[in-house]
Each structure stands twice: as C-alpha cells, then as structure tokens.
C-alpha positions, 0 to 999 in steps of 0.5 A: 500500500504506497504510491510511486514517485509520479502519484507521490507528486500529484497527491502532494500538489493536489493536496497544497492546491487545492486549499490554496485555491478555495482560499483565493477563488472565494475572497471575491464572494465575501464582503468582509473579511471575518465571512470569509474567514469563517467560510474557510474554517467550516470547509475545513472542520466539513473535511476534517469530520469526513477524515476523522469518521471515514478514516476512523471506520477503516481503521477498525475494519483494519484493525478487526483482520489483524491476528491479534485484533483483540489486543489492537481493538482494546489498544485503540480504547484505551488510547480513545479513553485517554484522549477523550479524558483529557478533552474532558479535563480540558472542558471542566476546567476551562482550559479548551483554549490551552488544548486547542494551542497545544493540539498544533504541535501535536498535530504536527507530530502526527502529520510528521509521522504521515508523511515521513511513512510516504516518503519512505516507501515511495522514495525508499529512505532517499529524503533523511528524516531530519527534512521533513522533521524540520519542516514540521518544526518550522511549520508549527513554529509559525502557525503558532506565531499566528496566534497573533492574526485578527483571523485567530479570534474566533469563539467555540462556536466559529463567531467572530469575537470582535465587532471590528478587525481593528479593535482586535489590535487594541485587544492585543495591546492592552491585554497581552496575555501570558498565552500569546507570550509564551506562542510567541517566545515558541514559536521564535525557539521552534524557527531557530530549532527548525534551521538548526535541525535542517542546517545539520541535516544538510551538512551530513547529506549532502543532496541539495536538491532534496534539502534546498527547496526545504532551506528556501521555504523556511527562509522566505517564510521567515523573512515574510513573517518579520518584515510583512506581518503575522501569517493569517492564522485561518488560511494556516489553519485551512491549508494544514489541515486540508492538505492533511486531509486531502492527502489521505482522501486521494491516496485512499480514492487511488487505492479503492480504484485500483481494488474495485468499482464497487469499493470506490463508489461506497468510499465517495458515497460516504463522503458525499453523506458526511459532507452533504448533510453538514453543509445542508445544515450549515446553509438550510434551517429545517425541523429535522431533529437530525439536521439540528445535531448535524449543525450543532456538531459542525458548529462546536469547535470543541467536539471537532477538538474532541475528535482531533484528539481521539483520530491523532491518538489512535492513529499511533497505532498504524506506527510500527514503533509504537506497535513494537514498544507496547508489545503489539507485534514481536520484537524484531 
C-alpha cells in the first residue's frame, strides 16, 4: 500500500492546491473579511469530520483482520479513553483554549509521522528524516506565531469575537496575555530549532536538491513573517489541515480504484453523506431533529477538538514503533 514517485507528486500538489485555491477563488464572494474567514474554517472542520469518521471506520475494519485484533481493538480504547479524558479535563476546567494551542504541535507530530511513512516507501529512505522533521518544526513554529492574526479570534462556536478587525489590535495591546507570550517566545525557539535541525541535516547529506527547496521555504517564510506581518492564522489553519486531509482522501480514492468499482463508489458515497448533510445544515434551517445535531456538531469547535484528539491518538497505532514498544507485534 504506497504510491510511486509520479502519484507521490500529484497527491502532494493536489493536496497544497487545492486549499490554496478555495482560499483565493472565494475572497471575491465575501464582503468582509471575518465571512470569509469563517467560510474557510467550516470547509475545513466539513473535511476534517469526513477524515476523522471515514478514516476512523477503516481503521477498525483494519484493525478487526489483524491476528491479534483483540489486543489492537482494546489498544485503540484505551488510547480513545485517554484522549477523550483529557478533552474532558480540558472542558471542566476551562482550559479548551490551552488544548486547542497545544493540539498544533501535536498535530504536527502526527502529520510528521504521515508523511515521513510516504516518503519512505515511495522514495525508499532517499529524503533523511531530519527534512521533513524540520519542516514540521518550522511549520508549527509559525502557525503558532499566528496566534497573533485578527483571523485567530474566533469563539467555540466559529463567531467572530470582535465587532471590528481593528479593535482586535487594541485587544492585543492592552491585554497581552501570558498565552500569546509564551506562542510567541515558541514559536521564535521552534524557527531557530527548525534551521538548526535542517542546517545539520544538510551538512551530513549532502543532496541539495532534496534539502534546498526545504532551506528556501523556511527562509522566505521567515523573512515574510518579520518584515510583512503575522501569517493569517485561518488560511494556516485551512491549508494544514486540508492538505492533511486531502492527502489521505486521494491516496485512499487511488487505492479503492485500483481494488474495485464497487469499493470506490461506497468510499465517495460516504463522503458525499458526511459532507452533504453538514453543509445542508450549515446553509438550510429545517425541523429535522437530525439536521439540528448535524449543525450543532459542525458548529462546536470543541467536539471537532474532541475528535482531533481521539483520530491523532489512535492513529499511533498504524506506527510500527509504537506497535513494537507496547508489545503489539514481536520484537524484531
């Protein structure tokens, strides 16, 4: 189960274009700029939610044909029992916004992981693991710098908080808090471990035009952020997640193609489901008890925040490392 090279960069430009282009294609729809925002954060939790419960599913369905599926199936319990007692902990104690803060780095490690699974089995170990850990870093580093944007003021229910952008900028002034310190004191140390890792990670390998484009990326990225401003937290959001998102949507279309019509037309049939009432509940109001719970559950941050909890922590158990070190699959 991998893609070739020629697949690897189709899903990858498909995965960073897309998003890219919602974004743009949409701003001329939107009269005001927080619209827009908003736009984009629910197009973003619709895809996420067809991720998580899809993804969710198939995971299972895995995890029921493996040899020992007993101790996999009571593994992700557990870790689902884990996760959700620390979102719970999080919510009685009104700490939500702390989680949603630290669920980027831990975001991040999951995607890491993701993606360094592909590399290696589509290019064979070619691309060291310091290039796309630095990357990780670097990316994390500033999406949590963006902390900071008019576009991160949004509540638990994706409304803005703020009658006017610019009174965000007076918010910011007169109350900084120790939350955005502490986002801006890491998210300066997470760039400077970012180049570090990767100038480190240049010296021993030597192949420029694998760690190159990388070195560029932060490079330009960085002087953009000091010299034009905060990165907008929401089109960070949007395209992290979304290329997250799509990776695994396309890799997996590809994958039911190749197994059978009848698989592929189920795999989009579900989605069309997940997306299509949540949009129909976002855009119509109807009498439908159903659609109520849709709405509310496309529009609560904390259960997309619930969700994001369980699906990043369940899903080290796909990891080989983690499988080994609980015991899940004999040592090597």
């Amino acid at each position: 189960m991998c893609m070739d090279a020629r697949e690897y960069v189709w899903n990858k430009v498909l995965s960073v274009g897309i998003p890219i282009v919602v974004i743009v294609v949409s701003i001329p729809f939107f009269t005001h700029a927080t619209d827009h925002w908003r736009f984009l954060l629910f197009c973003t939790v619709i895809l996420g939610y067809t991720h998580y419960l899809i993804g969710g599913f198939y995971q299972v369905k895995g995890l029921w044909r493996k040899p020992n599926r007993n101790a996999f199936l009571l593994g992700f319990f557990l870790l689902s029992v884990v996760a959700a007692g620390l979102w719970y902990w999080s919510l009685v104690t009104g700490n939500m916004v702390l989680l949603a803060f630290l669920m980027i780095p831990y975001f991040m490690i999951h995607g890491f992981f993701n993606e360094q699974m592909f590399v290696d089995k589509t290019f064979r170990s070619v691309v060291p693991f310091g290039v796309v850990g630095s990357l990780s870093v670097w990316l994390t580093a500033m999406t949590t710098l963006s902390f900071f944007h008019p576009s991160a003021f949004f509540d638990d229910r994706y409304t803005y908080q703020f009658q006017t952008i610019e009174s965000v900028f007076q918010f910011t002034v007169v109350h900084s808090s120790q939350m955005f310190l502490y986002a801006q004191v890491l998210g300066v140390v997470g760039v400077i471990l970012a180049f570090g890792w990767l100038l480190y990670t240049m010296h021993s390998y030597r192949k420029l035009w694998v760690t190159l484009p990388v070195l560029l990326l932060g490079v330009l990225g960085t002087a953009s952020y000091f010299f034009l401003g905060t990165f907008n937290y929401v089109y960070m959001f949007s395209i992290l997640l979304s290329f997250h998102f799509l990776t695994w949507l396309l890799f997996f279309g590809v994958r039911f193609y190749e197994r059978s019509g009848r698989a592929l037309a189920w795999y989009i049939f579900w989605h069309v489901v997940i997306i299509g009432a949540m949009s129909i509940s976002l855009l119509f109001a109807t009498d439908l008890l159903a659609m109520d719970f849709v709405s509310f559950v496309a529009t609560n941050s904390y259960i997309f925040l619930l969700l994001t909890t369980i699906h990043i922590t369940t899903s080290f158990l796909n990891e080989p490392w983690f499988q080994r070190w609980f015991g899940l699959v004999p040592q090597r």
